[in-house]
N, C-alpha and C positions, 0 to 999 in steps of 0.2 A: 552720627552723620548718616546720612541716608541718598543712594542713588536717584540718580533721574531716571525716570523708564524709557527703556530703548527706544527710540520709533520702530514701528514696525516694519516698514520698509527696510531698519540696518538688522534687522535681527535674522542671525544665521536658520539656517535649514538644513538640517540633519539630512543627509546623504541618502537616499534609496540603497537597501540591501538587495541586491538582486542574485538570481540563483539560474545559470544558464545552462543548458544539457543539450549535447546534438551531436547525432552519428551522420557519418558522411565516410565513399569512399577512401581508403588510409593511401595518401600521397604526401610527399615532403612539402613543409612551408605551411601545413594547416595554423600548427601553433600559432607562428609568424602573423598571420592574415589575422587571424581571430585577437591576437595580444595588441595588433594594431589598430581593432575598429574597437576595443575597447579603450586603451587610450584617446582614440577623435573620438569616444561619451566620455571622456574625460572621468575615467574608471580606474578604481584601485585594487587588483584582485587582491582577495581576502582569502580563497579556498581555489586547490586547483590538484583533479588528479585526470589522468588521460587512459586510455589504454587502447593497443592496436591488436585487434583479432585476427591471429594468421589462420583460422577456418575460414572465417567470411570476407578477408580482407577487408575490411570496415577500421573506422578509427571512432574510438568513443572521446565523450571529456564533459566532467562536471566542472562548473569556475561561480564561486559567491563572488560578484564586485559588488564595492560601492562606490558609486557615481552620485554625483546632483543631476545628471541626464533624466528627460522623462521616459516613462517606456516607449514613447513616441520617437524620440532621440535615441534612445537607444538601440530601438529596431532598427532603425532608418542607418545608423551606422553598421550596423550587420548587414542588411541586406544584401549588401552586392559579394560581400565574405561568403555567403550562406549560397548565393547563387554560382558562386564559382566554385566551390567547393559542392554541390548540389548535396546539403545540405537539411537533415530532418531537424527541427530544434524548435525547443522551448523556452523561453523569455517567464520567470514569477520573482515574485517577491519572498524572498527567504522567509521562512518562520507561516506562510499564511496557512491558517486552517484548511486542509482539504474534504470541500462536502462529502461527505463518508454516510452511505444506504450497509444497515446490518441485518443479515438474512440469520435469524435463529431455527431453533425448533425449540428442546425442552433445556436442553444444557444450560446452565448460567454463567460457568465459570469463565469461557472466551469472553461474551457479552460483557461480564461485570470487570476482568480487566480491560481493557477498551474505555470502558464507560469510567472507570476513575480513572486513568491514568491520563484520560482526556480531560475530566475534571480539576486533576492537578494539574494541568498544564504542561505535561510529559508530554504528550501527544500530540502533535499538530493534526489532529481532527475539528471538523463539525459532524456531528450527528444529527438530523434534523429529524430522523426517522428508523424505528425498528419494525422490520415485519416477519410474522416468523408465524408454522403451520399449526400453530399449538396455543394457547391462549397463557401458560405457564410464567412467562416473564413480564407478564404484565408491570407485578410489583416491582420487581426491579427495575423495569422503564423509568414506573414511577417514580421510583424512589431520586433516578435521575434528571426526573422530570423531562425525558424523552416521550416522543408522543410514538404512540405502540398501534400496529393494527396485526390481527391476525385473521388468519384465513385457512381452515382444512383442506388439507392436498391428499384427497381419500382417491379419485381417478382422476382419469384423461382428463375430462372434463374440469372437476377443479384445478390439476395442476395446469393446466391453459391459462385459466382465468388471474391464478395467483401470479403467475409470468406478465401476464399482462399488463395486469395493476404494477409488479418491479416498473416493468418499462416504465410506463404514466407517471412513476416516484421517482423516475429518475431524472424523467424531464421536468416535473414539477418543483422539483425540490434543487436543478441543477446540478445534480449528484456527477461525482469525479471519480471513485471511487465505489464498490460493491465488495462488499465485508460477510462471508461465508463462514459467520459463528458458529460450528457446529448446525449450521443448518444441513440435516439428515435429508434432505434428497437429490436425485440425482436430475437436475438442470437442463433443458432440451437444447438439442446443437444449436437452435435460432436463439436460443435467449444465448448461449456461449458466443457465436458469432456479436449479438450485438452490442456484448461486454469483452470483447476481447482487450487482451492489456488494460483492463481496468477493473478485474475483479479475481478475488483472493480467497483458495481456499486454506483451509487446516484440515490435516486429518494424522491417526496417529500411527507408528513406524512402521505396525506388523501386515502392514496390506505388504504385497497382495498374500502374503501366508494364513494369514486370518480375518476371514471375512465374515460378515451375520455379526449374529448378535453376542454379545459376550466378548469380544477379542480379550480382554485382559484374562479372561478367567481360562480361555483356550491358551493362552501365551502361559499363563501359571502352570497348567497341568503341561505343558511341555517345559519348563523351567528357564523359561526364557532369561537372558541375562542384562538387556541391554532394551531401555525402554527410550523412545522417542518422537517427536513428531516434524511434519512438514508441514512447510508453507510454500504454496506454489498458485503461480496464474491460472484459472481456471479455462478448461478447453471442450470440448465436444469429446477429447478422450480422458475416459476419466481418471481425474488423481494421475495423466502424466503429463500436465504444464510446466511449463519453463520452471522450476525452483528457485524460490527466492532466500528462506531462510531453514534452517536443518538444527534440529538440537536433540542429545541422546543423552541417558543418563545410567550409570550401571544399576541392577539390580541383582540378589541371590536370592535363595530358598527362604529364607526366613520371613518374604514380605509376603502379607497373602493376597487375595485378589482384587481385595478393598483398599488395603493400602498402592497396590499395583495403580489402581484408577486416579488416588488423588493424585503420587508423582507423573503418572500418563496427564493427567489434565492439568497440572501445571507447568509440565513444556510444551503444552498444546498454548496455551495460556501466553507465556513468553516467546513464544517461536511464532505465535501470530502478531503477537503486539511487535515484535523488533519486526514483521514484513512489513505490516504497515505505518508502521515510523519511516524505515526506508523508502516506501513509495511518496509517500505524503511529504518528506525531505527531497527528490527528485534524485534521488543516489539508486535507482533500479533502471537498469536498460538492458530492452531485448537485443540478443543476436541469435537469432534463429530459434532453437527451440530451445536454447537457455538462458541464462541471465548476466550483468555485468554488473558487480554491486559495489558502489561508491563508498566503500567507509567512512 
């Protein structure tokens, strides 16, 4: 026996998953307002963590609903919540890729986790574009089938030029995100101002004790114990943005300086990839010069 086919007019529609985030002054009855304009979109929250900053006095809170409301409906229910509560906030759709610009230099190993785990589908990225000062990763672009441009940042001069073209890729490509693989240089305040909150370095624990070249091999000959990196908002001061994700690992004597590099570059590795999963998931929010991270 065989079914008649639905009309299409009776056939259901899978719910909008939506993913809302917004800092607002911290007063009583926010929840309240907020739980109630999501009810009138006729919203079922799915995910909800809040938190109140007694530094900034601000109230934070991520919430997944699912509604059949449009984001038109759904705005349009918030709005006056958002106004009264005056309100910073974002409205997406859970799970969408966020356009993601990766600035290298010669390194592979941030690039190439990034590039699979977006591959696998772990990662809610788009990559549309890598550009980095060295011509090195070509292959592995390719390999990604990621379209690659490079460009020498030997002075002023070229480093101007390669800023410039970031900016043009970012409008061009609608970039949301600005990905600091290992990209070895150091970023002028205009290009930091006009990626603020939206772009991400990595670098590894021993700054500022070891700086130049070599850090692992200087961290060896002082017997360092404890190896690690950060991931943080990148800012006009360098390497001290808001933190977003922190990972260390112990080490002794026995490992040498070679081995030091590959466990340094595989918590660089995972310490960049979990910040930007976080951001791309909308569980990162600034308060002031740190961070509030949604798990």
């Amino acid at each position: 026996m065989t079914s008649a086919p639905v009309p299409a007019e009776a056939r259901s529609t899978a719910p909008n998953h939506w993913v809302l985030t917004f800092v607002c002054p911290d007063k009583p009855g926010i929840v309240h307002d907020v739980s109630g304009a999501i009810v009138a979109a006729r919203g079922n929250i799915t995910e909800s963590q809040q938190f109140s900053s007694l530094d900034t006095d601000r109230f934070f809170m991520r919430l997944q609903v699912q509604s059949e409301a449009s984001r038109e409906e759904f705005e349009a229910a918030l709005a006056s919540v958002a106004d009264r509560h005056h309100m910073t906030w974002n409205l997406d759709n859970v799970g969408r890729p966020v356009r993601t610009l990766v600035l290298a230099s010669t390194a592979a190993h941030c690039v190439n986790d990034l590039l699979f785990r977006q591959r696998a589908g772990h990662l809610p990225i788009e990559v549309p574009l890598i550009m980095a000062n060295h011509p090195n990763l070509r292959s592995l672009a390719d390999f990604y089938g990621v379209p690659f441009e490079s460009r020498p940042v030997v002075d002023a001069e070229t480093k101007a030029a390669f800023e410039k073209r970031v900016l043009e890729a970012v409008d061009e490509h609608n970039i949301e995100l600005v990905v600091l693989a290992r990209y070895m240089q150091i970023i002028s305040p205009e290009l930091c101002d006009a990626l603020e909150g939206r772009a991400i370095n990595i670098h590894h624990s021993f700054l500022p004790g070891f700086k130049g070249a070599n850090p692992y091999r200087q961290a060896h000959a002082r017997g360092v114990k404890l190896i690690g990196a950060t991931a943080h908002f990148v800012t006009s001061d360098l390497d001290e943005g808001p933190i977003i994700e922190q990972n260390v690992v112990r080490v002794d004597h026995t490992q040498s300086p070679k081995q030091l590099v590959a466990i340094g570059q595989d918590e660089e590795s995972r310490t960049l990839t979990q910040a930007v999963t976080w951001f791309a998931e909308k569980r990162v929010l600034l308060d002031g010069a740190r961070t509030i991270i949604f798990k």
